[in-house]
ZATILO-204689 format. One record per residue (C-alpha): residue number from 1; residue in three letters; chain; x negated, z negated, y. Coordinates in Angstrom, 2 decimals, padded with zeros to 5 digits. Each point is the difference from the previous one (the first is absolute). Layout:
BEGIN
node pos:NUM&code:ALA&unit:A&X:X&Z:Z&Y:Y
...
END
This chain:
BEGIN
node pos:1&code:UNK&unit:A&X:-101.18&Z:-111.73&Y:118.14
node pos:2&code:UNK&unit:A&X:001.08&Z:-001.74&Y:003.01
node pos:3&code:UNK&unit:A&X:-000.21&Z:003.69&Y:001.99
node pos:4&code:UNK&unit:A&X:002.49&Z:000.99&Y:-002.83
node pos:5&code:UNK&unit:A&X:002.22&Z:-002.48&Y:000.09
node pos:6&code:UNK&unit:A&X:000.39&Z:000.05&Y:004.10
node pos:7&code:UNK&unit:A&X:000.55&Z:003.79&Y:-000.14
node pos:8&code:UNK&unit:A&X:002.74&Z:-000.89&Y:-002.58
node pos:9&code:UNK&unit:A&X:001.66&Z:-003.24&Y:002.46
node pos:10&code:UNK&unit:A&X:-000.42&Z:001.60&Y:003.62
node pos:11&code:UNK&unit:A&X:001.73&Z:003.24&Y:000.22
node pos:12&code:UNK&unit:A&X:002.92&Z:-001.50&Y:-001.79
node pos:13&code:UNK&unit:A&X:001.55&Z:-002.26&Y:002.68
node pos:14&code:UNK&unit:A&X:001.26&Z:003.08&Y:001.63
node pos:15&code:UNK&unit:A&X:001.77&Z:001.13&Y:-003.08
node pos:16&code:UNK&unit:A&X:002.79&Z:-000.36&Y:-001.41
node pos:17&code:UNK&unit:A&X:000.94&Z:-001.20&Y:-003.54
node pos:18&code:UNK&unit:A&X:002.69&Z:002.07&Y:-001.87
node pos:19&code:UNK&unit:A&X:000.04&Z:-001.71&Y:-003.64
node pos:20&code:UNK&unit:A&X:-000.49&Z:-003.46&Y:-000.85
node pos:21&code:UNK&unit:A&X:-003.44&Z:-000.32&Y:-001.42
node pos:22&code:UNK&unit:A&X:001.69&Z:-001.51&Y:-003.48
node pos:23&code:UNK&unit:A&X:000.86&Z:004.16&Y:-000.59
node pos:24&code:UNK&unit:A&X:-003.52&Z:-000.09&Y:-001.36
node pos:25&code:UNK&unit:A&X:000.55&Z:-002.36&Y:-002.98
node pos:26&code:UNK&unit:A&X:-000.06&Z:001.45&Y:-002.73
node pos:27&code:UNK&unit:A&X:-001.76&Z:000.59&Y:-003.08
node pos:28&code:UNK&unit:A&X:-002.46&Z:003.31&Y:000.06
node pos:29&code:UNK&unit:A&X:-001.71&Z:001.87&Y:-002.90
node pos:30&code:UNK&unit:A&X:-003.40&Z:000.81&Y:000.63
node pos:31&code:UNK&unit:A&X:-002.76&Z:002.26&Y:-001.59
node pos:32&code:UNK&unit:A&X:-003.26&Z:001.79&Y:001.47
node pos:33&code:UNK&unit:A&X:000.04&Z:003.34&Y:000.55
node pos:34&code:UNK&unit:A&X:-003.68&Z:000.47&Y:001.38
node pos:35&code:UNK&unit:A&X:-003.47&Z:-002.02&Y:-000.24
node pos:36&code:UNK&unit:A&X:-003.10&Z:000.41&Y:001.20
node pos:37&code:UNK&unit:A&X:-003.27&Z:-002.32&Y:-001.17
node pos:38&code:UNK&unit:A&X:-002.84&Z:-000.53&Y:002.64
node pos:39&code:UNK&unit:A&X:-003.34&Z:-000.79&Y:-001.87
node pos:40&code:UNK&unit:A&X:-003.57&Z:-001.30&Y:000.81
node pos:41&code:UNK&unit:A&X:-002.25&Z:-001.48&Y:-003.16
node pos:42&code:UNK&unit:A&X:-002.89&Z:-001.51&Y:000.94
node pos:43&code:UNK&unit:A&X:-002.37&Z:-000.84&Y:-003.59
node pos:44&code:UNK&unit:A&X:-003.21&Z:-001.11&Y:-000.59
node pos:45&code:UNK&unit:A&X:-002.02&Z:-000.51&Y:-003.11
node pos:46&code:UNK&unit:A&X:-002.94&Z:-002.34&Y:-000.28
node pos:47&code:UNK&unit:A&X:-002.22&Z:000.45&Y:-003.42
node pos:48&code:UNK&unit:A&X:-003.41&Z:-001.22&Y:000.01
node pos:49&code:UNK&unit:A&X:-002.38&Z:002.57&Y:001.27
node pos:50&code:UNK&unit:A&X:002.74&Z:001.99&Y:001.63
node pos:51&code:UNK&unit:A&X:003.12&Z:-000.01&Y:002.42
node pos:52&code:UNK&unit:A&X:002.60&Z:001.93&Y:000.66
node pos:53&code:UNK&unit:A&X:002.55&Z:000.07&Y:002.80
node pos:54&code:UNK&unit:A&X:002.88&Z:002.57&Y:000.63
node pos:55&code:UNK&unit:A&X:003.18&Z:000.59&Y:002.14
node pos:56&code:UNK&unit:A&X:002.70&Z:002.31&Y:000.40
node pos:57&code:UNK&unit:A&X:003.22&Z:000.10&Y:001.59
node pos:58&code:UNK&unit:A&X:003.02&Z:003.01&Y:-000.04
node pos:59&code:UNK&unit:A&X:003.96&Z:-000.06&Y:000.77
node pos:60&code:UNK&unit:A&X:001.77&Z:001.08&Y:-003.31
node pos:61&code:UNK&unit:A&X:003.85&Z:000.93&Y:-000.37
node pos:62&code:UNK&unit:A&X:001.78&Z:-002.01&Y:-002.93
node pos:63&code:UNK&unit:A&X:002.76&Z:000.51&Y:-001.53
node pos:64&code:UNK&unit:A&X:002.28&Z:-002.58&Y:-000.13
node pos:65&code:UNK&unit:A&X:-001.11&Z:-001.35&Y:-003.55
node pos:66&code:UNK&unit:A&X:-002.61&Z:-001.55&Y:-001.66
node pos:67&code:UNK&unit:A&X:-003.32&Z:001.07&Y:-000.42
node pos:68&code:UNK&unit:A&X:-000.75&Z:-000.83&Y:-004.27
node pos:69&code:UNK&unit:A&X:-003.20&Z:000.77&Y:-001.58
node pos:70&code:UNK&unit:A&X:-000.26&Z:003.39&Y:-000.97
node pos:71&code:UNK&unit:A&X:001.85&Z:001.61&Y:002.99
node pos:72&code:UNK&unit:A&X:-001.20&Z:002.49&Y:002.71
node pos:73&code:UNK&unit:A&X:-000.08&Z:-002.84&Y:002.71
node pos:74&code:UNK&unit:A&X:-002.19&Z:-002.29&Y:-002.64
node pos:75&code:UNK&unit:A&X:-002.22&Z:003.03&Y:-001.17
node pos:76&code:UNK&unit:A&X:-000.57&Z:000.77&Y:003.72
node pos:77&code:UNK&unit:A&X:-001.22&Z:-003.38&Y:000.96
node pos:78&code:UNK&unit:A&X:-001.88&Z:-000.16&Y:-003.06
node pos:79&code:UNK&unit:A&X:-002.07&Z:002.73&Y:000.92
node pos:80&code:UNK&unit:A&X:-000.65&Z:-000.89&Y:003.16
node pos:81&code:UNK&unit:A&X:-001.51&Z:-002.88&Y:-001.12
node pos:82&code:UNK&unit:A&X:-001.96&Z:000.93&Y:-002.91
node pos:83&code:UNK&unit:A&X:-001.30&Z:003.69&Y:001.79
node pos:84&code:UNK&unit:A&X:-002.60&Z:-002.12&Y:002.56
node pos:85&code:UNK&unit:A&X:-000.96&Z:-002.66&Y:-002.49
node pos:86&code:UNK&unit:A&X:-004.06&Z:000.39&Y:-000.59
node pos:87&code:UNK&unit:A&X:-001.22&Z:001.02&Y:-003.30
node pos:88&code:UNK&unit:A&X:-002.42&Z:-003.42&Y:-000.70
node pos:89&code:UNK&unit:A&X:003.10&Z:-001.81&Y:-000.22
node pos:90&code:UNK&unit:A&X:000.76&Z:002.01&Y:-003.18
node pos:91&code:UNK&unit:A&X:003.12&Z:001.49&Y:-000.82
node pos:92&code:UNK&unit:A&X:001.91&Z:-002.83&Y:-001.76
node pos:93&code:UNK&unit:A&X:-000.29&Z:-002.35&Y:003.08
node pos:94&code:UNK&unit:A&X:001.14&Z:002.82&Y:002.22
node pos:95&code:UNK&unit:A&X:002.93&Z:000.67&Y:-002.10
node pos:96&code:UNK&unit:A&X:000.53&Z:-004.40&Y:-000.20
node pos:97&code:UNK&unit:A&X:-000.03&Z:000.75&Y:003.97
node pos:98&code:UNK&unit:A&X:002.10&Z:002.62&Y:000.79
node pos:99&code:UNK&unit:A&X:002.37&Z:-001.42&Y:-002.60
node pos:100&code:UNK&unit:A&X:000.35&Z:-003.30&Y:001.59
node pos:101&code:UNK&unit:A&X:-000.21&Z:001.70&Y:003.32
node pos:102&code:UNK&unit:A&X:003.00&Z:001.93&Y:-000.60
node pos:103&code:UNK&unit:A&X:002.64&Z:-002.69&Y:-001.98
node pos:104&code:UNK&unit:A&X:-001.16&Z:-002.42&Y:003.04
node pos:105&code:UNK&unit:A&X:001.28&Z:003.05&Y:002.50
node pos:106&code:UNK&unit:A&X:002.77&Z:000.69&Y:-002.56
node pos:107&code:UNK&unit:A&X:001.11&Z:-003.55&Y:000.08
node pos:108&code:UNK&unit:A&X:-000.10&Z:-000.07&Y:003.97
node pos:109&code:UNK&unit:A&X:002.31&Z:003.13&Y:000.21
node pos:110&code:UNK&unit:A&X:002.35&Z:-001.44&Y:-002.62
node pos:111&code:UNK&unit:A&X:000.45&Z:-003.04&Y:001.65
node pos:112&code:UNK&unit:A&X:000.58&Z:001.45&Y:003.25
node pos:113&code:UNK&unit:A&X:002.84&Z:002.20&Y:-001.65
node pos:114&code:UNK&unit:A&X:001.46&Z:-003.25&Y:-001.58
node pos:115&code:UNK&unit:A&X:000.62&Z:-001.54&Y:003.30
node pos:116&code:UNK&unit:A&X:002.79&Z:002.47&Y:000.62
node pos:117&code:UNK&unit:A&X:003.41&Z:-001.81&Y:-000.68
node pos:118&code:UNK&unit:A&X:002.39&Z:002.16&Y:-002.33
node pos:119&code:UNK&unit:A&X:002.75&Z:-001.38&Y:002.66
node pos:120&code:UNK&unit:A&X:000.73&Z:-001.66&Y:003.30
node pos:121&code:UNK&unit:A&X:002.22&Z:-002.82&Y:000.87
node pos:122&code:UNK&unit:A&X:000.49&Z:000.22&Y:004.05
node pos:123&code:UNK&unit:A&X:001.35&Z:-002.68&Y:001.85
node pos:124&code:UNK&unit:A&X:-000.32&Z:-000.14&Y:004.14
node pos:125&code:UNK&unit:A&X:000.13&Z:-003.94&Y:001.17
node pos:126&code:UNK&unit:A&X:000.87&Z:-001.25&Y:003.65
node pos:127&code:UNK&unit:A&X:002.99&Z:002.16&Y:000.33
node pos:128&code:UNK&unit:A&X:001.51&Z:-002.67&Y:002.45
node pos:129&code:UNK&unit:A&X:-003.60&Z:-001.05&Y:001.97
node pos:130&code:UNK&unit:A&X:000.73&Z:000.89&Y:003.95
node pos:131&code:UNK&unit:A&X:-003.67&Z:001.10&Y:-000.24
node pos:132&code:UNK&unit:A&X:000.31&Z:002.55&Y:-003.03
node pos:133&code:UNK&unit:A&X:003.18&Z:001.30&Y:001.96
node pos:134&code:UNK&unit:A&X:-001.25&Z:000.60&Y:003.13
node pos:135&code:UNK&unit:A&X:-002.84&Z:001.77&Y:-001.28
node pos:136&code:UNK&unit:A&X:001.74&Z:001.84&Y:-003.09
node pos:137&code:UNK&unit:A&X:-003.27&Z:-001.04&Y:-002.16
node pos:138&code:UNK&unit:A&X:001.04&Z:-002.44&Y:-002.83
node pos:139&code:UNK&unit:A&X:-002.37&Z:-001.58&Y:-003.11
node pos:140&code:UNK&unit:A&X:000.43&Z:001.53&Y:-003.03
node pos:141&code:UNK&unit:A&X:-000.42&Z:-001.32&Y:-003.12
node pos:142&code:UNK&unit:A&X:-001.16&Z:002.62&Y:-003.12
node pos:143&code:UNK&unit:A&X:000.16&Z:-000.86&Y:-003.58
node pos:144&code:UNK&unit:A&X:-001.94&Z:001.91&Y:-002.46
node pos:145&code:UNK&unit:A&X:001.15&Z:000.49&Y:-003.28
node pos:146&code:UNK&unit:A&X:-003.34&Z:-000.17&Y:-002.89
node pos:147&code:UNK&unit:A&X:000.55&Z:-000.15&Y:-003.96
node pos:148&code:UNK&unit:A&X:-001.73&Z:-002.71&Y:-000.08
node pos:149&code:UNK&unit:A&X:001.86&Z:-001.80&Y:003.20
node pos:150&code:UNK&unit:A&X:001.63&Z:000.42&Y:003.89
node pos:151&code:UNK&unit:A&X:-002.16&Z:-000.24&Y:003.18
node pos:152&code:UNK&unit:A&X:000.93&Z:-000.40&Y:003.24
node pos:153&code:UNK&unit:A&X:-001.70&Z:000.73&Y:003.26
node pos:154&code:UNK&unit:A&X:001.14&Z:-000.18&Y:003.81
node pos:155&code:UNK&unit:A&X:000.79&Z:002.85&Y:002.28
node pos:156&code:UNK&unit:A&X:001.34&Z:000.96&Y:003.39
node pos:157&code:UNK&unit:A&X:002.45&Z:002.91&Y:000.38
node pos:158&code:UNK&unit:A&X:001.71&Z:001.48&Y:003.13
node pos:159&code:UNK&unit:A&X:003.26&Z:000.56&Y:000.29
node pos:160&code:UNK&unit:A&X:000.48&Z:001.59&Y:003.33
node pos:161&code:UNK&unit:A&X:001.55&Z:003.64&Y:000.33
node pos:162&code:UNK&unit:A&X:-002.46&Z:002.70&Y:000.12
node pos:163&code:UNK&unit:A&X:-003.12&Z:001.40&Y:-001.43
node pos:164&code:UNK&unit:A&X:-000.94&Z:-003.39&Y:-001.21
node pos:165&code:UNK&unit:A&X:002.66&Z:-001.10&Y:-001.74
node pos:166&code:UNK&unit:A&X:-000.31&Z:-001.60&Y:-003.22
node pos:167&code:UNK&unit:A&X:-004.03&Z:000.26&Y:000.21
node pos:168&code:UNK&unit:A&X:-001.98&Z:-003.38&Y:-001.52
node pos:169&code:UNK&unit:A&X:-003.25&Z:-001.30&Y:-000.38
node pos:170&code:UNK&unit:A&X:-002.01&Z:-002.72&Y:-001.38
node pos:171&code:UNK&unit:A&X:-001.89&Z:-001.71&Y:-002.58
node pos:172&code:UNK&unit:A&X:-000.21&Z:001.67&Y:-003.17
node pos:173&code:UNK&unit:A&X:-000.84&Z:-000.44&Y:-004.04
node pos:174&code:UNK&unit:A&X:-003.94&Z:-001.14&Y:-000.57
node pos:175&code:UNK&unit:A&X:-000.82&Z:001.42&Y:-002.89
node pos:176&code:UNK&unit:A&X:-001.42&Z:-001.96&Y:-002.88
node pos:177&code:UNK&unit:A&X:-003.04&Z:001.31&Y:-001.17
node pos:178&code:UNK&unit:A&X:-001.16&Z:000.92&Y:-003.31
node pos:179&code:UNK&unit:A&X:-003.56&Z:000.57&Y:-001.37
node pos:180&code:UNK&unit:A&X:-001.92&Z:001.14&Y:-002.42
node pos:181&code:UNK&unit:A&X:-001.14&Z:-003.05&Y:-002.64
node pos:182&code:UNK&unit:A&X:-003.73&Z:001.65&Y:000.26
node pos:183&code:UNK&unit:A&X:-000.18&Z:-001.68&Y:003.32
node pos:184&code:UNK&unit:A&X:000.75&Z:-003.06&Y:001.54
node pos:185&code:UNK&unit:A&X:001.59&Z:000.56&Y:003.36
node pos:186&code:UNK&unit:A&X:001.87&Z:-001.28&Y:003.63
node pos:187&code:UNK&unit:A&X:002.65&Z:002.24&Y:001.78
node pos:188&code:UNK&unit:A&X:001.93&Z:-000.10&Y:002.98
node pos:189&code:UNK&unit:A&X:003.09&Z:001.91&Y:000.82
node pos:190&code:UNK&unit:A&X:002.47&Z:000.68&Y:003.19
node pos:191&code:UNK&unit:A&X:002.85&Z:002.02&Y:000.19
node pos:192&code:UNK&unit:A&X:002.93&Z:000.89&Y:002.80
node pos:193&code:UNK&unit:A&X:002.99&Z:001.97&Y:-000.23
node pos:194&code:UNK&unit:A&X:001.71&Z:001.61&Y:002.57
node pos:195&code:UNK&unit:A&X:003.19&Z:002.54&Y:-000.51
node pos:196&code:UNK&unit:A&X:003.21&Z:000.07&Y:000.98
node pos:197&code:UNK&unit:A&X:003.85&Z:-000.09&Y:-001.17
node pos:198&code:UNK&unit:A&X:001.81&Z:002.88&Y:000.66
node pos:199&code:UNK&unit:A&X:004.00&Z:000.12&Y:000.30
node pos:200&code:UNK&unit:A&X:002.45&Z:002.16&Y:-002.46
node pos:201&code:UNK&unit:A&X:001.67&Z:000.08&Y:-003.26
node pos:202&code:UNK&unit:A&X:-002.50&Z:-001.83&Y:-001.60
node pos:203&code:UNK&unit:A&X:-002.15&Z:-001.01&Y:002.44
node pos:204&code:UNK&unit:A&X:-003.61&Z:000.68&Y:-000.43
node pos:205&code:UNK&unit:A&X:-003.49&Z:-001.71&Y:-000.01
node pos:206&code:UNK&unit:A&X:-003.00&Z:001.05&Y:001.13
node pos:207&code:UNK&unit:A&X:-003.57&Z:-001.28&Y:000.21
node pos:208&code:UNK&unit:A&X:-003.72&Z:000.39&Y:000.10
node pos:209&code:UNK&unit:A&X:-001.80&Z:-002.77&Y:-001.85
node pos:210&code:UNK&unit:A&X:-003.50&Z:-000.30&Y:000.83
node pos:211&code:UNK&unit:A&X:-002.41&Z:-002.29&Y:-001.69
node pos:212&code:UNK&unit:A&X:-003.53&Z:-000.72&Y:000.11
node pos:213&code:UNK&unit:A&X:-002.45&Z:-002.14&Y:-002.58
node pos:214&code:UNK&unit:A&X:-003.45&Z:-000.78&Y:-000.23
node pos:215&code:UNK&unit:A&X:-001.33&Z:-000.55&Y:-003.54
node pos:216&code:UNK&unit:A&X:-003.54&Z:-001.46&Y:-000.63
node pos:217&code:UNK&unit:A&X:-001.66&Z:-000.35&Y:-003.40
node pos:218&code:UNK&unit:A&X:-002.88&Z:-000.84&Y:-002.28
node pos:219&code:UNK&unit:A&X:-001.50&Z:-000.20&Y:-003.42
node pos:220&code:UNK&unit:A&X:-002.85&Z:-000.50&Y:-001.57
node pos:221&code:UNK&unit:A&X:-002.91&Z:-001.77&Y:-001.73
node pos:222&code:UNK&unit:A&X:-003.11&Z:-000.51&Y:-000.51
node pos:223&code:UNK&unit:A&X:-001.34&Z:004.00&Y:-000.07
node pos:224&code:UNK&unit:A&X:002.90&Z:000.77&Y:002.40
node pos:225&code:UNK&unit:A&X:001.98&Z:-000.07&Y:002.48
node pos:226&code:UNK&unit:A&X:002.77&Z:002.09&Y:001.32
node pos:227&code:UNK&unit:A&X:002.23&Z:-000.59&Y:003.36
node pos:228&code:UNK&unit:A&X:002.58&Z:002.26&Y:001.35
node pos:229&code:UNK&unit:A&X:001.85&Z:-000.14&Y:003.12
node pos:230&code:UNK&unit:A&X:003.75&Z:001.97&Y:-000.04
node pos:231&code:UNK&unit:A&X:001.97&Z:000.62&Y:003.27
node pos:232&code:UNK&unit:A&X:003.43&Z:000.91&Y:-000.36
node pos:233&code:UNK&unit:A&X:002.10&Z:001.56&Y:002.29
node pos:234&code:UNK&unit:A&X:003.69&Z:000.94&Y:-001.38
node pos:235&code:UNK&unit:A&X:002.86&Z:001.41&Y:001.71
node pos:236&code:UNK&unit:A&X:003.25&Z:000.57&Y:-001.94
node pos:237&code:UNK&unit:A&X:003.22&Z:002.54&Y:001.23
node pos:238&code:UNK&unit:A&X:003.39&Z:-002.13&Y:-000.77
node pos:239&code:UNK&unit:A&X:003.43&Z:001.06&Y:-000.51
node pos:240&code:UNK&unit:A&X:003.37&Z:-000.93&Y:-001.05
node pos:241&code:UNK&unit:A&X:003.69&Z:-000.75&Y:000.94
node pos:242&code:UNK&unit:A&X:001.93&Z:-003.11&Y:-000.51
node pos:243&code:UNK&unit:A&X:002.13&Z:-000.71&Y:-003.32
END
């Protein structure tokens, strides 16, 4: 990040500044337009007399919607999970497994999709620092717009002429994880967004959103017991223009 953020401050010393940075404020639709779900399960079944242990992992292309019971995405998954599961666990508890498996990986996805504001205050701060200035890099603050409530999180954004112009980066949305009420479960989750605001009648947003999550579970009692491990990687296409 720091790499990131030098390559952003450096260069621009040398350049000059055309438009006062406060030509970025504005208001911006947003939506996805492509996102792809990275995947590794790890599961393990403990009965007495037998265990069981299994992983996978695979890159899948979502669309930018969410996965309900019933659909191709949650049939998939399903499958996957049920196809390796052995035979002395019978097939209800497979069917109790896969089933749990796949709301708890529906939930995940879902969640991750929810994190994506329907709109985007933007605001860039320091617009009469000497430092932000010389360097044409100012803070930038970004409010996200939720149903249920606004969010905002803290950017840079370069406003020098050239190839650069209008690109940001930093902290992003951490998604808030849902689970499946079979298990009982901890999760983790970082995200950064980096894009940039292009110039015209509307201008434009862009950005990548990129989050990762770790999700650990368990159930059980006293004839068995089930953990799962679920690492998430998800990476979202953004677009819009400003209101």
């Amino acid at each position: 990040m720091i790499l990131l953020l030098l390559g952003l401050t450096l260069p621009a010393a040398e350049a000059g500044q055309s438009h006062p940075p406060s030509d970025f404020d504005a208001t911006y639709d947003v939506h996805c337009i492509d996102s792809e779900l990275g995947l590794s399960l790890g599961l393990a079944v403990f009965v007495p007399g037998h265990a069981w242990a299994t992983g996978t992992a695979g890159t899948a292309p979502l669309a930018c919607e969410e996965v309900v019971e019933g659909d191709a995405t949650w049939t998939t998954w399903f499958d996957e999970t049920y196809a390796p599961c052995p035979e002395w666990l019978g097939d209800e508890l497979c069917t109790d497994l896969a089933t749990g498996l796949t709301e708890a990986r529906a939930d995940v996805n879902n969640d991750m999709l929810a994190t994506i504001p329907g709109s985007v205050d933007v605001e860039v701060l320091g617009v009469d620092n000497f430092w932000n200035e010389l360097f044409g890099v100012y803070p930038m603050t970004m409010t996200y717009h939720y149903d249920d409530g606004d969010v905002s999180y803290g950017y840079l954004i370069n406003n020098n002429d050239g190839e650069c112009y209008g690109e940001f980066v930093g902290a992003g949305v951490a998604a808030s994880l849902g689970t499946s009420g079979f298990f009982v479960c901890g999760a983790a989750a970082l995200a950064v967004v980096d894009g940039d605001l292009d110039r015209g009648s509307p201008f434009t947003y862009g950005a990548t959103y990129d989050a990762g999550a770790e999700l650990i579970c368990a159930a059980g009692n006293e004839q068995l017991i089930v953990a799962f491990s679920l690492g998430v990687a998800y990476s979202a296409d953004l677009e819009g223009e400003s209101l």
